[in-house]
C-alpha positions in Angstrom: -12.5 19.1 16.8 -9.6 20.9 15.7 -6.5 19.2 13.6 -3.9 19.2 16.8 -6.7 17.7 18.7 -7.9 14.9 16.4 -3.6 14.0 16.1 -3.1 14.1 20.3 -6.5 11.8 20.0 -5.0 9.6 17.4 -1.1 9.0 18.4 -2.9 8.5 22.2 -4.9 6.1 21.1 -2.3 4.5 18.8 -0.1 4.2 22.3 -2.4 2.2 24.0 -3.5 -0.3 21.4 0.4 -0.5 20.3 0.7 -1.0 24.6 -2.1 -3.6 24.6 -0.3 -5.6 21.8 2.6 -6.1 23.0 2.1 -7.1 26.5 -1.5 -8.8 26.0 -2.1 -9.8 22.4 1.3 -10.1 21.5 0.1 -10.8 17.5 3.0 -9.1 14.9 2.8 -5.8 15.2 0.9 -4.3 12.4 -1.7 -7.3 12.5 -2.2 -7.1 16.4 -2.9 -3.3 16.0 -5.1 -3.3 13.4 -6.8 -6.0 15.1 -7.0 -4.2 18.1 -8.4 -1.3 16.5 -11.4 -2.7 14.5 -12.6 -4.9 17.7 -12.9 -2.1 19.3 -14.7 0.1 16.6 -17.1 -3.0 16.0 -17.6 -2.8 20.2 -18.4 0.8 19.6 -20.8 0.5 17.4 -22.2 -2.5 19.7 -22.9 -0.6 22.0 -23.7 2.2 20.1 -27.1 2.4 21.8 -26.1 1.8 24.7 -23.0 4.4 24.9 -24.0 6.8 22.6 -21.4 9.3 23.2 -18.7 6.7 22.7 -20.2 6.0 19.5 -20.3 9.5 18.6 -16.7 10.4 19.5 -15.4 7.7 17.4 -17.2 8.7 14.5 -16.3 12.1 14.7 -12.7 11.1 14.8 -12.8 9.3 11.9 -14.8 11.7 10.3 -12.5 14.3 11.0 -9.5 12.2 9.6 -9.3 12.7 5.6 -7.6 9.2 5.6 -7.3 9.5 1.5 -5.5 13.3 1.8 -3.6 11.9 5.1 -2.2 8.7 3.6 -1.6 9.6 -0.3 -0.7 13.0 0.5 1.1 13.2 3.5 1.8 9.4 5.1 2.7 7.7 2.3 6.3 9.3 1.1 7.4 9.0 4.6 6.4 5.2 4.5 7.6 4.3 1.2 10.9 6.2 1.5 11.6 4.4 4.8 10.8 1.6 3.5 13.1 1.7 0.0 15.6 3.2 2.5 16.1 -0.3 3.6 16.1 -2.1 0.4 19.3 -4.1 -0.9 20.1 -2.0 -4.2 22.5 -5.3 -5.5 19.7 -7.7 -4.6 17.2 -5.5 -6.7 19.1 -5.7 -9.5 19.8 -9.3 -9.6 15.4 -9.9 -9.5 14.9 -6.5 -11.7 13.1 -9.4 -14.6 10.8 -10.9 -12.3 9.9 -7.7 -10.5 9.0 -5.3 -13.5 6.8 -8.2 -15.0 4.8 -8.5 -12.1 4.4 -4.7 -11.2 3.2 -4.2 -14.9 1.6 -7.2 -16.8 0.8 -8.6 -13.2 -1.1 -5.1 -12.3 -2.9 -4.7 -16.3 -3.7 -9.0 -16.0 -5.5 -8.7 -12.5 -7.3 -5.6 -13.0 -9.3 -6.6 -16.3 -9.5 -10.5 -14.7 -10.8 -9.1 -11.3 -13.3 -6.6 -13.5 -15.0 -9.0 -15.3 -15.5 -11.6 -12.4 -16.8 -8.7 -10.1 -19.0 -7.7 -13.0 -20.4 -11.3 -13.3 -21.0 -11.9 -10.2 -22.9 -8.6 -9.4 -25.2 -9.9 -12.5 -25.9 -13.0 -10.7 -26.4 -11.2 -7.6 -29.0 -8.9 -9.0 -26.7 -6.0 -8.2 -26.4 -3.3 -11.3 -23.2 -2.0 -11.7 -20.9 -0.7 -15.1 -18.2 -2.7 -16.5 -16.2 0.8 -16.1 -16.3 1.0 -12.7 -15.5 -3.2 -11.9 -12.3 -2.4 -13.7 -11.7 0.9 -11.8 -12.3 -1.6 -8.9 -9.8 -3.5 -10.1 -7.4 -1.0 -10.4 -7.6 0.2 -6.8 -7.3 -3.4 -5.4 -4.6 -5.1 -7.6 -1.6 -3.1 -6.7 0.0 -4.3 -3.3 0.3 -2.5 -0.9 3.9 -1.4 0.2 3.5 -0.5 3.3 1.1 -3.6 4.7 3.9 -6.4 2.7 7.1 -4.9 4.0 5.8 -4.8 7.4 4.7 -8.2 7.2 7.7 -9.0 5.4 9.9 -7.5 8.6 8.4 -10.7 10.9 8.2 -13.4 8.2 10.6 -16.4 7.4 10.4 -16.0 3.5 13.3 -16.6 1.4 15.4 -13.8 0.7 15.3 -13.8 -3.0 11.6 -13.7 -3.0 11.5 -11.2 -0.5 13.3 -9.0 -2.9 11.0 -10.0 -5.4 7.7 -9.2 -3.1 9.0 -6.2 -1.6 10.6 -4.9 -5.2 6.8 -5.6 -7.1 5.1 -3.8 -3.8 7.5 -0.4 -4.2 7.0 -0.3 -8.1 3.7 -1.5 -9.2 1.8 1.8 -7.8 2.5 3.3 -11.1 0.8 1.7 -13.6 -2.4 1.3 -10.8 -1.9 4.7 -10.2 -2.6 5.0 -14.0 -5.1 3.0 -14.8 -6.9 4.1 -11.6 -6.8 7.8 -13.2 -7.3 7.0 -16.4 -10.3 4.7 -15.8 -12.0 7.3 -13.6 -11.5 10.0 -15.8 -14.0 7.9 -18.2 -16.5 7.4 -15.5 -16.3 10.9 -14.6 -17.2 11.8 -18.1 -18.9 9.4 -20.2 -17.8 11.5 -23.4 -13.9 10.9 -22.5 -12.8 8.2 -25.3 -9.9 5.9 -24.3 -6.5 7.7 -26.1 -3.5 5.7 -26.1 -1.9 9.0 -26.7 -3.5 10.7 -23.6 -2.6 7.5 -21.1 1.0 7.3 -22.6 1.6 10.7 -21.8 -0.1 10.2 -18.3 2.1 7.5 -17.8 5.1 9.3 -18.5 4.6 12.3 -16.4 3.5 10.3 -13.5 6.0 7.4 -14.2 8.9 9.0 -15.2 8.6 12.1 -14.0 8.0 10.7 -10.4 11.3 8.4 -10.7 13.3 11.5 -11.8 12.3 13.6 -9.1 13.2 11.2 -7.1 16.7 10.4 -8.5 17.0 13.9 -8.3 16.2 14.8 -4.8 17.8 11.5 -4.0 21.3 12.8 -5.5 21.4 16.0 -4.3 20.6 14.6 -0.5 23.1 11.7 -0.9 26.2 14.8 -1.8 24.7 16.4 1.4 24.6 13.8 4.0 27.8 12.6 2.9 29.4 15.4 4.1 28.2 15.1 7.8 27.6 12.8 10.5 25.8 14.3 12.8 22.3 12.8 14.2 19.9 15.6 13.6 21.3 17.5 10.6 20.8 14.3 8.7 17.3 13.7 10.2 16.7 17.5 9.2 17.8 17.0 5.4 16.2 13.7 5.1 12.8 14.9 6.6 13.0 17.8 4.3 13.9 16.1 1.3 10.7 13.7 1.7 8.1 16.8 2.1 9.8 18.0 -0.6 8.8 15.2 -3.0 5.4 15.6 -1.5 4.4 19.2 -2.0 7.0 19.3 -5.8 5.5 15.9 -7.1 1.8 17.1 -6.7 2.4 20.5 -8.4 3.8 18.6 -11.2 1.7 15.8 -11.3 3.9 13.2 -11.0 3.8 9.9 -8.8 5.0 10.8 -5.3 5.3 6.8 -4.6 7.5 6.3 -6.6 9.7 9.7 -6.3 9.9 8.6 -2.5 11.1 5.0 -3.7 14.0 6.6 -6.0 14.7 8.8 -3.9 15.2 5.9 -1.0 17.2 3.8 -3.4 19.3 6.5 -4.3 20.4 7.1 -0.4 20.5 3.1 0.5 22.7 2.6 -2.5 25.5 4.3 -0.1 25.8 1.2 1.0 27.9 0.1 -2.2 30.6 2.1 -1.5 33.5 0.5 0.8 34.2 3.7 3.4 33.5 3.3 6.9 32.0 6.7 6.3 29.5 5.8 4.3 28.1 2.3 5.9 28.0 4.3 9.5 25.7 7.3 7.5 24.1 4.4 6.3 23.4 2.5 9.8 22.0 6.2 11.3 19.4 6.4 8.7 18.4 3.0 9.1 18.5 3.4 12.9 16.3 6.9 12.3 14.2 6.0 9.4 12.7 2.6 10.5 11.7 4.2 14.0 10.1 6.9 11.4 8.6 3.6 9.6 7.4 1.8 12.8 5.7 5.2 14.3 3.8 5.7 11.7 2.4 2.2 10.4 1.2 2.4 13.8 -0.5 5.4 13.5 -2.2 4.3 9.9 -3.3 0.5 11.1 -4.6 2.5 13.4 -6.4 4.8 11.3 -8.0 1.8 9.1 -9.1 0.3 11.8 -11.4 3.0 13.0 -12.4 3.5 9.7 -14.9 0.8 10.2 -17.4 2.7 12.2 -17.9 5.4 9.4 -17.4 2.8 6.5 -20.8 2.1 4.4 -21.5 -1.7 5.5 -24.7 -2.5 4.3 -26.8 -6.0 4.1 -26.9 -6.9 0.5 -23.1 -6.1 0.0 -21.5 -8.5 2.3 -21.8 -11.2 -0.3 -20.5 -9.6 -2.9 -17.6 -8.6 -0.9 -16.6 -12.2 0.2 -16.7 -13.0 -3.4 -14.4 -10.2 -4.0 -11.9 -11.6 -1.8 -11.8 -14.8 -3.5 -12.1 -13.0 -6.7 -8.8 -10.6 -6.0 -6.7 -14.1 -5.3 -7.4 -15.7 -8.6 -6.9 -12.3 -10.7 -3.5 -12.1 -9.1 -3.0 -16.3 -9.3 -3.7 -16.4 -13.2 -2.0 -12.8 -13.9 1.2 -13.8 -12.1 1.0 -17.7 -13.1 0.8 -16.8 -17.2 4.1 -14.9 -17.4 6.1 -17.2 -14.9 5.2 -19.9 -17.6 5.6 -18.3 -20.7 8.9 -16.8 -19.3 10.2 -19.8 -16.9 13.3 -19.5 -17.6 14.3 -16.2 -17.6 12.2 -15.7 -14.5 13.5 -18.8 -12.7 10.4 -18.8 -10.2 9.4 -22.0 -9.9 5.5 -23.4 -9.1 6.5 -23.5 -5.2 7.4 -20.0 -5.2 4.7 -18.8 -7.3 2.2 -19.6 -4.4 4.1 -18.1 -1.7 4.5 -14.4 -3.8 0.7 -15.2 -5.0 -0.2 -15.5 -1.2 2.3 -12.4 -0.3 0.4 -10.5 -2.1 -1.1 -8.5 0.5 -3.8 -5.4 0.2 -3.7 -2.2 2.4 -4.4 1.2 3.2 -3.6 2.6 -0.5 -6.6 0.8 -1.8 -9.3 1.8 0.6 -7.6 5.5 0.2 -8.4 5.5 -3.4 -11.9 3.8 -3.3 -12.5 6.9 -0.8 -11.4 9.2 -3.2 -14.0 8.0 -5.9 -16.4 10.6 -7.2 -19.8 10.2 -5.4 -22.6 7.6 -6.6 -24.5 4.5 -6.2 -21.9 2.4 -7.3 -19.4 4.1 -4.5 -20.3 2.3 -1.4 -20.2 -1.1 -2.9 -16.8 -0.4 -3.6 -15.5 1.1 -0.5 -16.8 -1.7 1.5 -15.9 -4.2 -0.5 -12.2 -2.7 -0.6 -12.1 -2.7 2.9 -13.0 -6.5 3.4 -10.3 -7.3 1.7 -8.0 -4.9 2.9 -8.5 -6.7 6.1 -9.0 -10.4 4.8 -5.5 -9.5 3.1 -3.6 -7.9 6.5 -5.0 -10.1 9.3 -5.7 -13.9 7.5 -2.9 -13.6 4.6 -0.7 -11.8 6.9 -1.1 -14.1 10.0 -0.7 -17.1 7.5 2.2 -16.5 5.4 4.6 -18.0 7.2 2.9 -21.5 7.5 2.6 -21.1 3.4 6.0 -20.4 3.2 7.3 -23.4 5.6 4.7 -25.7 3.5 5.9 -24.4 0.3 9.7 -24.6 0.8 9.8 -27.9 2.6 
């Protein structure tokens, strides 16, 4: 199956579940599609004796899908940049406290809490696996996911500072998992790597920094450009280009393409500051471009997760452990979001009701199971790809579904 072939497949079958949603299911649209999608891959495999070829054809679609190289590498700039396109820069800044303490000490607190309570329980289970790799686990499942919270966020009835606040932690906090994720499997990939502060400080600032410049700078150069036109498809073209840009640049130089695409989003929505009609009606086309760019594509990757399930390792004696993992990645991001909010109440001003709505908020996506695929091969590997995807889906379809009857009993 060739790569135009396996997209016509995928975008036609992301039609007709998208179709199916809205006139039959009629769940929000991310959650309705990706429910769609794994019913019917669990039907598939069903019936997998029955309708072999079906079966087989599936498979070999997702097979044929390199859903870590598609999302990381390709899907995810677009998503991200869309996404930051439509972020309130003033709001931002007035939550900037609450949101770098919970995309950094959050992220560090809930891997290591996570890691040792995956580790224990796998002891009590009878199941062997290194400390190293629970926390490199934990680093693939603590981040949020961007892309799965501000698309939930889009159809919820949270409050609009802790929207900020959710959405803000979601676009940032891929850096420092993106670092401890390499760093950590660096180690298990080599058992003679020693941990260097040196060596992860300088990871962290080329990956960090240098993604957020590269953003600020593709950002700047494409805000002088745009402003100088206002035509429909040059902008599209520059904007378009500019984002493949920070993809092919920011993995030659090694440097987080997340968070490039989220400068580089901030940098065009900031337009908005300015007071000429100009500027809020460039602003209003790239919104009205960029979030049918957003919508298109979540569709496509919901879809994509989804029919991961047919080609995802579930096997008998994980299913346990992965239940506990669910409960597991809630309490790691309950205590590592609860400490700081006490110890810095008032300079946080987030008070115990809100705390359980951003706890609940805190949803998992396709980022997580994208990097537990990209793990180096062993016995430890399935465990962890399986497990990650429970609670990819525990996270989209119950937290998802739910968050708006937390957030009524919560505020009320």
């Amino acid at each position: 199956m060739d790569t135009f072939t396996t997209i016509t497949i995928l975008v036609t079958i992301s039609a007709l579940i998208s179709f199916l949603n809205y006139r039959y299911i009629k769940l929000p649209g991310t959650i309705g599609i990706m429910v769609i999608a794994i019913s019917l891959s669990i039907l598939i495999m069903i019936a997998g004796i029955s309708f072999p070829i079906a079966h087989s054809f599936i498979a070999e679609l997702s097979t044929n899908i390199d859903f870590t190289k598609a999302l990381l590498d390709v899907m995810l700039a677009f998503l991200l940049f869309a996404s930051a396109l439509h972020f309130d820069v003033e709001k931002l800044k007035e939550q900037k406290l609450p949101v770098l303490i919970l995309s950094t000490v959050g992220v560090i607190g809930s891997t290591t809490i996570f890691g040792f309570l995956f580790y224990w329980a796998a002891l009590w289970l009878g199941i062997e696996i290194p400390l190293m790799y629970c926390f490199l686990f934990g680093a693939l499942i603590s981040p949020t996911d961007p892309v799965a919270v501000l698309s939930i966020l889009k159809k919820s009835k949270i409050p609009p500072s802790l929207e900020t606040i959710i959405g803000g932690e979601s676009l940032f906090n891929d850096g420092v998992g993106i670092l401890l994720f390499v760093t950590l499997r660096e180690i298990v990939e080599d058992n003679g790597i020693e941990f260097s502060w040196a060596h992860s400080g300088h990871l962290f600032v080329q990956e960090v920094f240098g993604g957020i410049v590269l953003g600020m700078l593709s950002g700047f150069i494409c805000t002088l450009m745009v402003r100088k036109i206002d035509e429909l498809q040059t902008i599209l073209m520059i904007t378009i280009a500019m984002v493949m840009g920070i993809a092919v640049t920011g993995g030659l130089l090694h440097v987080s393409i997340p968070l490039a695409a989220v400068s580089a989003g901030l940098m065009l929505s900031s337009m908005t500051v300015e007071k000429s009609s100009n500027a809020v009606h460039l602003k209003e086309l790239l919104d009205k471009i960029w979030g049918l760019i957003d919508d298109l594509l979540n569709t496509i990757l919901f879809v994509m997760i989804g029919l991961q399930v047919v080609i995802i390792p579930f096997f008998g004696h994980y299913w346990g452990i992965s239940l506990l993992a669910i409960v597991f990645v809630i309490i790691a991001r309950a205590i590592s979001i609860a400490v700081p909010t006490v110890l810095l109440k008032r300079s946080l001003n987030i008070s115990y009701h809100k705390l359980g709505i951003i706890i609940w908020a805190g949803l998992r996506g396709g980022i997580s199971v994208a990097l537990a695929l990209s793990l180096p091969d062993s016995n430890y590997k399935p465990l962890i790809v399986s497990a990650s995807y429970l609670i990819v889906i525990f996270s989209i379809i119950v937290q998802g579904l739910t968050l708006n009857r937390v957030v009524n009993k919560l505020t009320n």
